[in-house]
C-alpha positions as a printed NumPy array, in Angstrom:
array([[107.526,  97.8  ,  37.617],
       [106.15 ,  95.55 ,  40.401],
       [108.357,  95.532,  43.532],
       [109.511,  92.731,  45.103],
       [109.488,  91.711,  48.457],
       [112.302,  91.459,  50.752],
       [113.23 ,  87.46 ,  51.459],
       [113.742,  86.638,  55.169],
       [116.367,  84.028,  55.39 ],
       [116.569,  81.875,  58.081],
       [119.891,  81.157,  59.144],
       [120.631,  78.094,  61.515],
       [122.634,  78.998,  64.443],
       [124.455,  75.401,  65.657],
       [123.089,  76.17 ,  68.664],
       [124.993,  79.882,  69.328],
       [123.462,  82.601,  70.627],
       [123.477,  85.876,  68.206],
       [121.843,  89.093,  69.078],
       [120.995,  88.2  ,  72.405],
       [118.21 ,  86.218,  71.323],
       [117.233,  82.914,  73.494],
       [116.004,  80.045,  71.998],
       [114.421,  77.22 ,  73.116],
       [115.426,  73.983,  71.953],
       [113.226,  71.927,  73.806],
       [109.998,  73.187,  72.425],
       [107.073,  73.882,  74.529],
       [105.69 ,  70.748,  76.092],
       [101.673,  71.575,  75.777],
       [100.857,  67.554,  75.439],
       [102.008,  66.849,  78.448],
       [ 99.237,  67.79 ,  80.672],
       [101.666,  69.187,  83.62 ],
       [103.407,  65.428,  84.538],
       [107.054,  65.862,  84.427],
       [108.784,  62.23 ,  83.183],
       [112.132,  61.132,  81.998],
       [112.478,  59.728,  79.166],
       [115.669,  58.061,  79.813],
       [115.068,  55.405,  82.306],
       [112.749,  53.133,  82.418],
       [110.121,  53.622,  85.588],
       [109.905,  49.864,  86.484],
       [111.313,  47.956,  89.506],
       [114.683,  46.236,  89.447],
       [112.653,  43.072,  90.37 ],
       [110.599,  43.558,  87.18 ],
       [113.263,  44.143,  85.049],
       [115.368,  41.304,  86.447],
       [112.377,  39.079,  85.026],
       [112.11 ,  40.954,  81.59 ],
       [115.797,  40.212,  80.691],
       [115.649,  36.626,  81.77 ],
       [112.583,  35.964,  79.636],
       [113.821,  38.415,  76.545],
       [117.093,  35.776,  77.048],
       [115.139,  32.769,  77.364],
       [113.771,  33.692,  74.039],
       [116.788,  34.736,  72.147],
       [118.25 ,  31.077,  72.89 ],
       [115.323,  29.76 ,  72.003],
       [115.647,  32.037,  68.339],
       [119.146,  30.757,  68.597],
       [120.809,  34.239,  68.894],
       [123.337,  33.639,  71.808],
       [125.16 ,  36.852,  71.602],
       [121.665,  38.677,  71.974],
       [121.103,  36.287,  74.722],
       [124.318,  36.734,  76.62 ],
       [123.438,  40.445,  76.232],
       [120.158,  39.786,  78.538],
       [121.772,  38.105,  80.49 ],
       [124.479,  40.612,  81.714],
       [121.286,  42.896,  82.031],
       [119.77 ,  40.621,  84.04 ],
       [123.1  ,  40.094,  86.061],
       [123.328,  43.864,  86.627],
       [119.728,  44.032,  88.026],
       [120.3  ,  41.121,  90.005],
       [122.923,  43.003,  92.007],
       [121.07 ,  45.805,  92.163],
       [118.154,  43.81 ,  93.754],
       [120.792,  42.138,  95.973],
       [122.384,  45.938,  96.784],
       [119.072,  46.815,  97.911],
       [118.051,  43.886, 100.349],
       [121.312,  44.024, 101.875],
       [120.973,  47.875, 102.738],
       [117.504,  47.17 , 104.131],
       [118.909,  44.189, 106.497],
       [121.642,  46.686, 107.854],
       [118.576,  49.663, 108.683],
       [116.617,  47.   , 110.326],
       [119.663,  45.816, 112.229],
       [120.43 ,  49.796, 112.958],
       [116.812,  49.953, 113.975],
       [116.606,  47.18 , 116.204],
       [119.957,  48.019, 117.768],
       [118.329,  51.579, 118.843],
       [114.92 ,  50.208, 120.338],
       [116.984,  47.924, 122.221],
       [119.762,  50.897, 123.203],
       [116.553,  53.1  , 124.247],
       [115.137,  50.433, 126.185],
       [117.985,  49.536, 128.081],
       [118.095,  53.395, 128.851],
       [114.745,  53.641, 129.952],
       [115.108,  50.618, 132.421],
       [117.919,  52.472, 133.955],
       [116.495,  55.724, 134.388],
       [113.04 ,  54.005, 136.106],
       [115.385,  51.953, 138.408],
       [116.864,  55.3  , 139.419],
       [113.567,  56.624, 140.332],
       [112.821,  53.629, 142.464],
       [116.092,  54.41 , 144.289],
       [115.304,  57.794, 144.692]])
């Protein structure tokens, strides 16, 4: 009679590794053209996304959804420390900045008035 040929089952491994064979889960990433991004957070500014929530809650009031509203808003509270995080850390390196031109001056005065001396 006519033979049959054998069936290849694929079995589905939950993620375990049998017979020392590595798979890739990810899947090769060909579309990309080389550039490396997350997906999971969002590449704009804490400024920018400070405005985004307010207007996204400005509109949801306006639709009359205050719970989506409130929602934005704690995002936009959240950014708004973030923003305020930011500036404050800035003002201190300026401040640490300042205080080391002024150190380095003061250090360079005495060492010329030594040389005068001298």
């Amino acid at each position: 009679m006519f033979q049959r040929k054998p069936r290849r089952f694929r079995r589905r491994s939950n993620g375990r590794n049998h017979g020392g064979k590595v798979q890739n889960r990810m899947g090769s990433h060909s579309f990309e053209n080389g550039i490396n991004r997350n997906n999971f957070r969002n590449s704009l500014s804490a400024e920018r996304l400070f405005e985004k929530y307010i207007s996204l809650a400005k509109e949801a009031t306006s639709s009359g959804d205050k719970t989506l509203s409130e929602n934005y808003l704690q995002h936009a509270d959240h950014f708004k420390r973030v923003i305020e995080e930011k500036n404050k850390n800035r003002e201190q390196n300026k401040v640490n900045v300042t205080d080391k031109t002024i150190d380095n001056n003061k250090t360079d005065k005495t060492i010329d008035n030594n040389k005068v001396e001298d």
